[in-house]
SEVEX-788749 format. One line per 8 residues: number of its first residue (from 1); their letters; for each residue x, y, z of C-alpha. Coordinates in pm, 1 decimal, m for minus. Each point is the difference from the previous one (the first is absolute). Example, Ala and Ser with C-alpha at 12.3 -4.5 7.8 and 13.67 -1.06 7.14 Angstrom:
1> AS> 1230.0,m450.0,780.0  137.0,344.0,m66.0
//
This chain:
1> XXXXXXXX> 14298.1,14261.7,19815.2  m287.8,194.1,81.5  m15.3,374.1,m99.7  m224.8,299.9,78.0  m232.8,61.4,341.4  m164.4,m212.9,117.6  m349.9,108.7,m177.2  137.2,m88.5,m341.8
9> XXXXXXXX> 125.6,m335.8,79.6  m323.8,m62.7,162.4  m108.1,171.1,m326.0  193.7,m243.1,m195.7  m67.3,m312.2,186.5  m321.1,57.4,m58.0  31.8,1.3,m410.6  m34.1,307.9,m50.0
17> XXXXXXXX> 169.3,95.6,m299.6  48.8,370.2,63.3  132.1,217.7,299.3  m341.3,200.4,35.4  89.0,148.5,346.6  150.8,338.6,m32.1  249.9,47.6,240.6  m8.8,270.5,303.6
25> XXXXXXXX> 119.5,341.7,m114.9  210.6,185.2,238.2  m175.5,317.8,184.7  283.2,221.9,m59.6  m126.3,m47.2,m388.7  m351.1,130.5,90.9  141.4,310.9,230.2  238.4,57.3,m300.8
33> XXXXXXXX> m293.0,35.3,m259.3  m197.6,212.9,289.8  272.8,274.2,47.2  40.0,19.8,m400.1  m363.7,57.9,m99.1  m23.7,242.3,295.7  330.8,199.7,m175.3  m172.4,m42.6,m320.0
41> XXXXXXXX> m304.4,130.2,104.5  176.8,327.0,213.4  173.5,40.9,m312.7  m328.8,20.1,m260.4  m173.7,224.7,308.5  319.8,232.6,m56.2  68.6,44.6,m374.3  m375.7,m58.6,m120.5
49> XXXXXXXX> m229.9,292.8,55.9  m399.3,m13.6,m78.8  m135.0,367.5,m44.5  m399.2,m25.5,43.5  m126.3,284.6,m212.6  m356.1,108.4,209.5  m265.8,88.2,m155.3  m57.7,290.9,m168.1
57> XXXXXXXX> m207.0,235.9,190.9  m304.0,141.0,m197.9  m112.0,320.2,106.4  m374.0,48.3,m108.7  m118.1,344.5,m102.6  m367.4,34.7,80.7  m177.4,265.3,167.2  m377.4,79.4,122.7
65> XXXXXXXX> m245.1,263.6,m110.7  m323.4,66.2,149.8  m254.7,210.6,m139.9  m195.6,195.8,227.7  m330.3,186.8,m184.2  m78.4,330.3,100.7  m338.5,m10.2,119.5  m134.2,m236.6,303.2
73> XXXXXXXX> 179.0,m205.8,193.9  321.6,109.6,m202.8  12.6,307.8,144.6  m22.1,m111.5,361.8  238.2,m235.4,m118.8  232.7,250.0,m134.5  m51.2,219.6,338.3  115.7,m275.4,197.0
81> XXXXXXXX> 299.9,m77.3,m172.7  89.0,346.1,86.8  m93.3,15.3,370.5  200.7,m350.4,85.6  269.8,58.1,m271.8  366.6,47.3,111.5  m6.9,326.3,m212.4  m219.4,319.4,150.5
89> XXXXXXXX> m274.0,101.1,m244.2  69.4,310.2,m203.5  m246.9,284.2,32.1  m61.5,88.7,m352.2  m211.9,363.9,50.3  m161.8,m70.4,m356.5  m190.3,m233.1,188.5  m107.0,201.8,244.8
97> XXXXXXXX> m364.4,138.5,0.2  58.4,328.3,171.5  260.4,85.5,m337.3  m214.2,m189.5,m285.9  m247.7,305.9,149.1  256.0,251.2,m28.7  114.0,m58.2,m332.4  m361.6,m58.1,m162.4
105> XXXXXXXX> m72.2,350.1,179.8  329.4,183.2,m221.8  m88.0,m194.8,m315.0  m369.9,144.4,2.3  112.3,361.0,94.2  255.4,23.8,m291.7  m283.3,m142.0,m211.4  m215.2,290.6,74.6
113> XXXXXXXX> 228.4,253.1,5.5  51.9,229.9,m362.8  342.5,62.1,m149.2  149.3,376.4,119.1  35.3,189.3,m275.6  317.1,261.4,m1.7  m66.4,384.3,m117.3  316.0,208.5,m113.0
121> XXXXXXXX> m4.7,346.2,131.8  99.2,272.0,m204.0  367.1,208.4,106.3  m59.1,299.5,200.7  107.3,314.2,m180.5  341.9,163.8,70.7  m59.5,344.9,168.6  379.3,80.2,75.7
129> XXXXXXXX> 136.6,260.3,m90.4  230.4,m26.7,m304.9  381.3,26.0,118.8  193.6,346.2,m91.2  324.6,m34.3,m184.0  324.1,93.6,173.2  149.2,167.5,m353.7  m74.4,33.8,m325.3
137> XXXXXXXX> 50.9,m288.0,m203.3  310.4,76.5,m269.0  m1.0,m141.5,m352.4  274.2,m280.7,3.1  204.9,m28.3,m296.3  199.5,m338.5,m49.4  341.3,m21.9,m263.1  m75.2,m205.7,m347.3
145> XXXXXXXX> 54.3,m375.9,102.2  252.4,m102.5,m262.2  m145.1,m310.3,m191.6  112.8,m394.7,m35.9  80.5,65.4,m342.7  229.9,304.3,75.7  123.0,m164.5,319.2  114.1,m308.7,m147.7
153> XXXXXXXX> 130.9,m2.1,m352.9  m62.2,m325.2,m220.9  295.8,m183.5,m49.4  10.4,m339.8,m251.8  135.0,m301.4,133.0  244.5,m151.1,m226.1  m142.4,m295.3,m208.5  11.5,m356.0,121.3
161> XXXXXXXX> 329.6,m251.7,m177.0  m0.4,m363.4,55.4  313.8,m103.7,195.2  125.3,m386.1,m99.4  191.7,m211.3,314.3  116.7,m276.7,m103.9  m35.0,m325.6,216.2  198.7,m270.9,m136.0
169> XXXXXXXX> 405.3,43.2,64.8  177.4,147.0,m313.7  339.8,152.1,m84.4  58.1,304.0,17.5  3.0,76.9,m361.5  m303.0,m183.1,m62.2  m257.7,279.1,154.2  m160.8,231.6,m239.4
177> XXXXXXXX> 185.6,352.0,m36.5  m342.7,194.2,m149.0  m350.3,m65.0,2.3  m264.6,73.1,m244.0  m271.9,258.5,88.2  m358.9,m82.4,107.1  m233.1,38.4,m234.9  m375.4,m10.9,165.5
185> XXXXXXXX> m148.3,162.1,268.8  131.4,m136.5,395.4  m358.5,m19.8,194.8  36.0,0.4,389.7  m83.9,m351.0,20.0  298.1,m103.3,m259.2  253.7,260.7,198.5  m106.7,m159.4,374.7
193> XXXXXXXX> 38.3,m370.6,m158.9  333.7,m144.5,13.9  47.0,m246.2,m339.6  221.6,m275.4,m54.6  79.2,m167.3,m298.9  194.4,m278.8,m107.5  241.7,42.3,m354.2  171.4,m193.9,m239.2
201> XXXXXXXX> 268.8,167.1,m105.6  152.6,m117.7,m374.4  327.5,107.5,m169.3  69.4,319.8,m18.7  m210.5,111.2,336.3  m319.4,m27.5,m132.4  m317.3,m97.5,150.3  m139.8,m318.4,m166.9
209> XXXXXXXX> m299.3,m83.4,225.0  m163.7,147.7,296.6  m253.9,m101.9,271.7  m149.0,201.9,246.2  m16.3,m159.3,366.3  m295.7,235.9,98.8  m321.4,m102.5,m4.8  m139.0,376.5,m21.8
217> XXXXXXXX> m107.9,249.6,m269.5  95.4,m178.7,m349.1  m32.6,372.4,m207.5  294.1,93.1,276.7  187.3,m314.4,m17.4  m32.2,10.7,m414.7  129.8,349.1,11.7  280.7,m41.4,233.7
225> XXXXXXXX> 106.9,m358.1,m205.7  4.5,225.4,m306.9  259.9,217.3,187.0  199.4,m296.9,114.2  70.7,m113.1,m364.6  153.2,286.9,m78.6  269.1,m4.5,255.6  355.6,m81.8,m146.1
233> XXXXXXXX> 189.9,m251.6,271.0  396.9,2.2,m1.7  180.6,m319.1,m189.6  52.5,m202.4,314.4  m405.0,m5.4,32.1  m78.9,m332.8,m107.9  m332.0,m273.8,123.0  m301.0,61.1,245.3
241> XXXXXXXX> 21.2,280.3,245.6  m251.0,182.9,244.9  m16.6,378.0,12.3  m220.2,249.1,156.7  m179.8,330.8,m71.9  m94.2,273.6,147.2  m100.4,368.5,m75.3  153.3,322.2,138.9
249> XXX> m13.9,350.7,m57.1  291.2,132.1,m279.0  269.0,212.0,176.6
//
C-alpha cells in the first residue's frame, strides 16, 4: 500500500532514499507570523524610546577692532563714520576754533597780569562824645562768703571689715559666731573685688587649706587667705566648702 502524495512516491519510485520535497505550508501560517511581528514591532515602537542628544551649540566669542590713525586718510575716515553713523556726531566745543582762540586769549591775559596786593587802613578816630552818667556810682559791699571748710564739716567714714558668705550648704550651728579683725590696709581695688575662696575645714572648725579662685592681686588674695585661717567654723563644719568675701563699711 502506497503512502504519501503523489510527489514522494514518484520520489520513491524513483530510488530516492529520502523525502527531499518539503511539503506546502498553509497561508494562514505566514499571515499568523505577519500580524505577530507587526504586534512585536508596535510594541518595541511603544515601550522603547531613543533620545538623540543634538549637538552642543558653541557660541564663539570674537570681536573686531579697527585702528584708525589720526592723521590722513584716518581722519576723513573717522569723519565719515560720523556723518553715515546711526548715532549724530557730538559737538565737542574744545574742538572748536572760535573757543581754542578764546581760551588762549584768557590764559595770556592772566599771564601778564601782577598779583593785587591788599593795604589795611588804619581805624578812624572816635570823636563822640563820652556818655554822662545817670547817678553816681555807690560803693557795693557784698556779706563774707562762708567757706567749704566751714560749710561742710569733715566727717570719717568708718573703716572697711571683710564680711564672709558662705556658699556651700551647712547647719545651722556650723557658721562662724565671730570673726577675727583685719589686719592690713583695704585698697579700693581689694574693697570693689568680690573674693571667693574654697576651705577645708578639719576638726574642731579649723581651716586646714585654702585656695583662692581669683586670678587677681596675689598681695590681696595672700592677705585676705591669712584672714580666712583664722576663722573658727562650728563642729558640724566638716570637708571642702566655697565661701565668699566681701568688704563693707563697720556700723
Amino acid at each position: 500500500m502506497n503512502t504519501g502524495t503523489k510527489r514522494e512516491r514518484r520520489d520513491r519510485e524513483c530510488g530516492l532514499t529520502f523525502a527531499w520535497r518539503i511539503p506546502e505550508s498553509s497561508k494562514w501560517a505566514g499571515i499568523l507570523s505577519f500580524f505577530i511581528v507587526a504586534l512585536l514591532t508596535t510594541v518595541l515602537f511603544a515601550t522603547v524610546r531613543v533620545s538623540v542628544m543634538p549637538t552642543p551649540r558653541v557660541i564663539e566669542r570674537k570681536a573686531t577692532a579697527t585702528l584708525v590713525p589720526d592723521w590722513g586718510d584716518g581722519r576723513a575716515w573717522a569723519l565719515r563714520a560720523e556723518e553715515e553713523g546711526p548715532f549724530p556726531a557730538a559737538f565737542d566745543p574744545a574742538e572748536s576754533v572760535e573757543f581754542q582762540t578764546l581760551e588762549a586769549k584768557a590764559f595770556a591775559e592772566l599771564s601778564t597780569k601782577s598779583c593785587r596786593a591788599v593795604h589795611l587802613k588804619d581805624l578812624p578816630d572816635e570823636t563822640d562824645a563820652a556818655a554822662l552818667p545817670v547817678a553816681v556810682r555807690g560803693e557795693r559791699v557784698f556779706p563774707a562768703q562762708p567757706t567749704l571748710e566751714e560749710k561742710v564739716p569733715p566727717t570719717e567714714l568708718p573703716p572697711l571689715v571683710p564680711s564672709l558668705t558662705v556658699l556651700s550648704k551647712l547647719p545651722p550651728d556650723s557658721l562662724p559666731r565671730t570673726f577675727p579683725d583685719f589686719d592690713g590696709p583695704v585698697t579700693p581695688a581689694m574693697a570693689a573685688a568680690t573674693w571667693h575662696f574654697t576651705l577645708e575645714i578639719g576638726k574642731g572648725g579649723r581651716v586646714k587649706d585654702l585656695t583662692s579662685l581669683e586670678g587677681g592681686d596675689e598681695g590681696a588674695s595672700k592677705a585676705i587667705g591669712d584672714w580666712l585661717a583664722q576663722v573658727r567654723f562650728g563642729p558640724g563644719a566638716a570637708g571642702w566648702i566655697g565661701v565668699e568675701v566681701g568688704f563693707n563699711r563697720k556700723p
